[in-house]
C-alpha distance (Angstrom), angle and dihedral (degrees) to the residues before:
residue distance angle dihedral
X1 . . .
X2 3.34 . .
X3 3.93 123.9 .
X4 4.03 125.9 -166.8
X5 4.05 116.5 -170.6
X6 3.68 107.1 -134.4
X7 3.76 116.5 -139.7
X8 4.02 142.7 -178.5
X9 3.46 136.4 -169.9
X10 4.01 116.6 -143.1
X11 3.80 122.5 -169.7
X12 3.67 121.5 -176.2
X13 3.17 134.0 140.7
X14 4.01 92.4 -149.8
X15 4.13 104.3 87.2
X16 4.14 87.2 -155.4
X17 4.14 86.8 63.4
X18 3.36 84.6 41.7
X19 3.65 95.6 60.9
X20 3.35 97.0 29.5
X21 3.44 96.2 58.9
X22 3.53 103.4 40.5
X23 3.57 86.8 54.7
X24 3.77 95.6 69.3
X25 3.86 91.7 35.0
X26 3.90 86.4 57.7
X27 4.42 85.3 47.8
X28 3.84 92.1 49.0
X29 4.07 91.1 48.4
X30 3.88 96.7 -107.0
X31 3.64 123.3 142.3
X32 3.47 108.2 -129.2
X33 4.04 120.9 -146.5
X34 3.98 110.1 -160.2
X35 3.83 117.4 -159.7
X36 4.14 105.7 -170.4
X37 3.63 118.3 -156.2
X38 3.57 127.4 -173.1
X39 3.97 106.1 -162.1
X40 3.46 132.3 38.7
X41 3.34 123.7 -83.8
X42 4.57 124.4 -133.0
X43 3.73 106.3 -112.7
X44 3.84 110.4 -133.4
């Protein structure tokens, strides 16, 4: 059988989304990868 690992990557800079979402990533069987930034960063 074969098996796949699912996976997302959340950025935010707002820990509640952060939480929130990884939450229900975690439910749904998805590996969350958190990237934590402290300052803002420029818009292109």
């Amino acid at each position: 059988m074969n098996s796949c690992d699912l996976q997302a990557v959340l950025v935010s800079t707002d820990s509640v989304v952060v939480d929130s979402v990884s939450q229900s990533l975690e439910k749904l069987g998805i590996t969350p990868t958190l990237l934590s930034i402290n300052r803002s960063l420029p818009i292109a």
